[in-house]
C-alpha positions in Angstrom: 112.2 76.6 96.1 112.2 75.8 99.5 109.6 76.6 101.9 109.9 76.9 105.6 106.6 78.1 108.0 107.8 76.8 111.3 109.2 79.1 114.3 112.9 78.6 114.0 116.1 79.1 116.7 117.8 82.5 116.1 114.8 83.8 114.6 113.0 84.4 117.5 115.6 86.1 120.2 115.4 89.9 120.6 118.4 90.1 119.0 117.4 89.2 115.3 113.9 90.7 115.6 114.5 94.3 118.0 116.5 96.6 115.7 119.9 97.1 117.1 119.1 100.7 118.4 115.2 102.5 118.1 115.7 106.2 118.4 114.8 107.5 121.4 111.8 109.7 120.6 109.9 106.1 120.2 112.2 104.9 122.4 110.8 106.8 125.4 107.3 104.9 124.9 108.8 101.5 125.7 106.2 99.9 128.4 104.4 96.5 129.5 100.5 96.4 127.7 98.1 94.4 129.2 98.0 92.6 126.1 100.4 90.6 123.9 104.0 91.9 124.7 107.0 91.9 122.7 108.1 88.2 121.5 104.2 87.0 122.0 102.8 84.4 119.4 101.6 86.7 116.8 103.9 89.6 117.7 107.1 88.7 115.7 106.5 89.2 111.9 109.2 87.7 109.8 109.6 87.0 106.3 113.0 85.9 104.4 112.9 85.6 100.6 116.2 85.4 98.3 116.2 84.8 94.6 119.0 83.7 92.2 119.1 83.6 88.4 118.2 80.3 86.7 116.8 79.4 83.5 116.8 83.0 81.8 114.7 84.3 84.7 114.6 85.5 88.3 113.2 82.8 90.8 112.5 82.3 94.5 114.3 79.9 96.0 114.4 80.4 99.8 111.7 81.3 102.1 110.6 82.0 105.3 107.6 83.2 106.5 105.8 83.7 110.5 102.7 85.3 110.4 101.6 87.7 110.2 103.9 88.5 107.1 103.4 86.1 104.2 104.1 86.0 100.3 102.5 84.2 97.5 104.7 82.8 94.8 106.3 86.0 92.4 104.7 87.1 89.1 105.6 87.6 85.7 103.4 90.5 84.6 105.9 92.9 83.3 105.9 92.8 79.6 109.3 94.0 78.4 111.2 92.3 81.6 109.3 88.7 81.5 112.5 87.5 83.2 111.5 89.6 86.3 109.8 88.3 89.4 107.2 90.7 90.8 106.4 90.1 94.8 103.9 90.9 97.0 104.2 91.0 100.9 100.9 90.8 102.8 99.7 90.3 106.3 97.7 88.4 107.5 96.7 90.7 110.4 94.3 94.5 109.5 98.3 96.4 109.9 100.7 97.1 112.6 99.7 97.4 116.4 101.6 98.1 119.8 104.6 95.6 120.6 104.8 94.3 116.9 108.4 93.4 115.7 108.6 92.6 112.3 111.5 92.0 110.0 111.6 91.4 106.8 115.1 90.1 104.6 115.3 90.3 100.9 118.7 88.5 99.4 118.6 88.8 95.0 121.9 87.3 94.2 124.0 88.3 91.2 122.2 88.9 87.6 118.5 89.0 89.6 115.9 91.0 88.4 113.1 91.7 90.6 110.7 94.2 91.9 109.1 93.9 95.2 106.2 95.8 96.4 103.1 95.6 99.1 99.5 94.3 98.9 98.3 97.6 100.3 98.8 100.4 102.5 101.0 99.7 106.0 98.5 101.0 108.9 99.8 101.3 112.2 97.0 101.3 114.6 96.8 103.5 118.1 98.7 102.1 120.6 98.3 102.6 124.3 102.0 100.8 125.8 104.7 100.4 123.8 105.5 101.0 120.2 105.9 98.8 117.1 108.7 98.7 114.8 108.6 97.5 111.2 112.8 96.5 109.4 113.6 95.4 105.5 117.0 94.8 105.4 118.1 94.9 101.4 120.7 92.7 99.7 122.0 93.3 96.1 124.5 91.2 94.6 126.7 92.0 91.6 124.9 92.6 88.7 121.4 92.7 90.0 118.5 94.6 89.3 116.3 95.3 92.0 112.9 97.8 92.4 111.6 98.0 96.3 108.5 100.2 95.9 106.1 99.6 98.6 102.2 101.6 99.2 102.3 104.3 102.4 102.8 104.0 106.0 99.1 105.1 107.3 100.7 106.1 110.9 97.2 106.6 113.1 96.5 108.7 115.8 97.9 107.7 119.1 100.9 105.2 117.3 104.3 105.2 117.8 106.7 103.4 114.8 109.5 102.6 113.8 110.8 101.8 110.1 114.3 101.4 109.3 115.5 99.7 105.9 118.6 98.9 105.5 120.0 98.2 101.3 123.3 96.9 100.8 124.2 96.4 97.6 127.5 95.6 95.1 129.1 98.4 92.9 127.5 96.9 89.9 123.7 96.4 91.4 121.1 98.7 90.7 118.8 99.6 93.3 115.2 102.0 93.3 113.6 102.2 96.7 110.6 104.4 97.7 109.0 105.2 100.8 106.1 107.2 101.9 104.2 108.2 104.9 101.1 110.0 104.6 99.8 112.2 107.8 97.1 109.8 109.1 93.5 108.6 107.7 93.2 112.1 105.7 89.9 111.1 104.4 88.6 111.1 107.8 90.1 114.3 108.4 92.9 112.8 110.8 96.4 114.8 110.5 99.2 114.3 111.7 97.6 112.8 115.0 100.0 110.4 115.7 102.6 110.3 118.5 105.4 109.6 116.3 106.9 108.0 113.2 110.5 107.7 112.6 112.1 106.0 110.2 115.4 105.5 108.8 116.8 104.8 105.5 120.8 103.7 105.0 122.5 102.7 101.9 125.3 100.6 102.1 128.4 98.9 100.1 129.2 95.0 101.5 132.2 96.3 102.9 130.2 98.7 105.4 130.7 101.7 103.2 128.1 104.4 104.1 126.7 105.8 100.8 123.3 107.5 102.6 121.5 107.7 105.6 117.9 109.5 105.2 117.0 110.0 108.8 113.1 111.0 109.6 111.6 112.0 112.9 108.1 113.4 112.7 106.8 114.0 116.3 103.7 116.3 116.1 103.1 116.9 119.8 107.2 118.1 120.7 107.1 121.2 118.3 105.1 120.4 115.1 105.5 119.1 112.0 103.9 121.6 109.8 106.3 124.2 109.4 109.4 124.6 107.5 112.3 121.9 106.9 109.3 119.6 107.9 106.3 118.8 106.4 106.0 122.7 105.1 101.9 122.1 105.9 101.4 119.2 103.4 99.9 115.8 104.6 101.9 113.0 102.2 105.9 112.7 102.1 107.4 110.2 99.4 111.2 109.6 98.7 112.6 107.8 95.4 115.6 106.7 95.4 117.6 105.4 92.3 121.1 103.6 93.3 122.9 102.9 90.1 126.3 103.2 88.2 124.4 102.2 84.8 124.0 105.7 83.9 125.9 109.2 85.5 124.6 110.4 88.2 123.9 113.6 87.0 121.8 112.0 84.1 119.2 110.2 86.7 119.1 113.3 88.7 117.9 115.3 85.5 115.5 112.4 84.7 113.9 112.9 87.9 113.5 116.3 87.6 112.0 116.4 84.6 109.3 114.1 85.5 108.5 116.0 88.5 108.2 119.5 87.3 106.3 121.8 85.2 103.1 120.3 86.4 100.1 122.1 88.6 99.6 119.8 91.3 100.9 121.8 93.9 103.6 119.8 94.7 106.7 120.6 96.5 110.0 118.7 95.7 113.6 118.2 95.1 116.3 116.2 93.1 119.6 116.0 94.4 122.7 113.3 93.4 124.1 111.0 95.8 127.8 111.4 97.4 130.1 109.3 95.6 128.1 109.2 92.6 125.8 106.6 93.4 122.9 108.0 92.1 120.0 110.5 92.7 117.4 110.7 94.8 113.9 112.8 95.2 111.8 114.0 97.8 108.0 115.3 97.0 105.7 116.4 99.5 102.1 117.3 99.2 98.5 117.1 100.0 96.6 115.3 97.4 97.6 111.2 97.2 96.8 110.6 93.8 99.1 113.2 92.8 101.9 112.3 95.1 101.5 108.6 93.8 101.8 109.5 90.3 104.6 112.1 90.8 106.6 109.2 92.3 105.4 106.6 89.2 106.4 109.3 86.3 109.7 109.2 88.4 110.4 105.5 88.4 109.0 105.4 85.2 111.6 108.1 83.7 114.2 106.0 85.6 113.2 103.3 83.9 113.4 104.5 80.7 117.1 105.7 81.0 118.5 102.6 82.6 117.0 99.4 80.8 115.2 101.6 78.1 111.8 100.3 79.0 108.4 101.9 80.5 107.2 100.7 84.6 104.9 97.9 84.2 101.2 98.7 85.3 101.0 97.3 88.9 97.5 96.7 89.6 96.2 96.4 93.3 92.9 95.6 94.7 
């Protein structure tokens, strides 16, 4: 493996760290703070991590990290894939404040088997100038088997983000990617205070192809975000996504389904296949964490089960 922690030529212009367009509803809060700006020591995050096949299991072997995102070296805690390297990104800073660009570029080459997740929770702190945007662009080569399942975006009140992911991957790569965004520091009673959150989510072939493009733009103070085709007045949102040609599309939607439903935890959701067959994907919203999280863990789990025939691993965070 090789390790690189030094700031490094391309990486740090605008053009590798800025996304290439920011919608304009975060767009419109561009500005100067009075403290660190854009491009500041500290204020570009990035983190570059690809892993190749060797010796029967998945290894790192590239990395690049500038604080405040960092990894530790991958795990092999999950009992019925011990070929499969579990990650963890971290930060070195408390979460995500005003003029932070960070970028984050996961390469698994062909046969890989890996599942990536966070340390924790992604907060994004009130911000006064600016905004702060947060990209994970996705590659998949032939063959590979990849799990992206990071905690929730905490968005508080007063911030402005934006997420975009980007997952290209071969015909014969398996993908399952989550995200979720929960309505603010709930336990505090904070909802939906913040300015706004947007965030994208496109799925790609190599050869451009576009297979999805999940487009979200929550911006409680320009109409609400309570009502219908929005939030419907529940405080979590969590998408799974299962990119796959190892089973029929129609076969993973009906998986997810049937882990979602039939239970009284008052949550809304829906299952729907992908265009061109790619896959499924669900949507849950709802008000109580714990039962958003483990809607979304019966789903991967189910998914799981179908496509390598083997439960999710227990993924234990402090």
């Amino acid at each position: 493996m090789t390790v690189a922690t030094a700031p490094g030529g391309h990486r740090l212009t605008p053009a590798h760290y800025q996304p290439p367009r920011v919608p304009p509803e975060v767009l419109r809060h561009a500005g100067r703070p009075d403290t660190l700006g854009v491009g500041s020591p500290g204020k570009v995050g990035l983190l570059e991590l690809g892993f190749e096949q060797l010796g029967g299991r998945t290894e790192l072997v590239t990395h690049y990290q500038k604080s405040p995102l960092q990894l530790m070296r991958p795990l092999y805690i999950d009992p019925a894939r011990p070929g499969l390297a579990v990650s963890y990104l971290m930060s070195t800073g408390g979460g995500i404040v005003q003029a932070d660009r960070l970028r984050t570029d996961l390469r698994f080459g062909a046969g890989t088997a890996a599942l990536v997740t966070t340390q924790a929770a992604t907060r994004v702190h009130r911000m006064d100038t600016d905004y702060a945007t947060q990209q994970v662009l996705i590659t998949a080569a032939d063959g590979s088997y990849v799990e992206y399942l990071p905690d929730a975006v905490v968005p508080y009140a007063g911030s402005r983000c934006y997420q975009r992911t980007v997952i290209t991957l071969a015909e014969s790569a398996t993908v399952l990617a989550g995200e979720t965004v929960a309505g603010g520091r709930l336990a505090r009673g904070e909802r939906n205070a913040y300015q706004v959150f947007a965030s994208d989510l496109e799925w790609r072939r190599p050869d451009g192809q576009l297979l999805a493009l999940d487009t979200v733009r929550l911006e409680p103070g320009a109409g609400g975000v309570d009502g219908p085709a929005v939030l419907g007045g529940h405080d979590l949102m969590s998408t799974f996504y299962a990119v796959t040609r190892r089973a029929p599309a129609a076969e993973v939607a009906d998986a997810l389904h049937t882990a979602v439903a039939g239970r009284p935890d008052g949550l809304a959701f829906g299952v729907s296949v992908l265009p061109h067959e790619a896959g499924a994907w669900l949507r849950v919203l709802g008000s109580d964490s714990p039962a958003v999280t483990a809607a979304v863990r019966r789903a991967w789990d189910a998914v799981r089960r179908l496509l390598l025939g083997v439960p999710a691993p227990d993924l234990r965070k402090c």
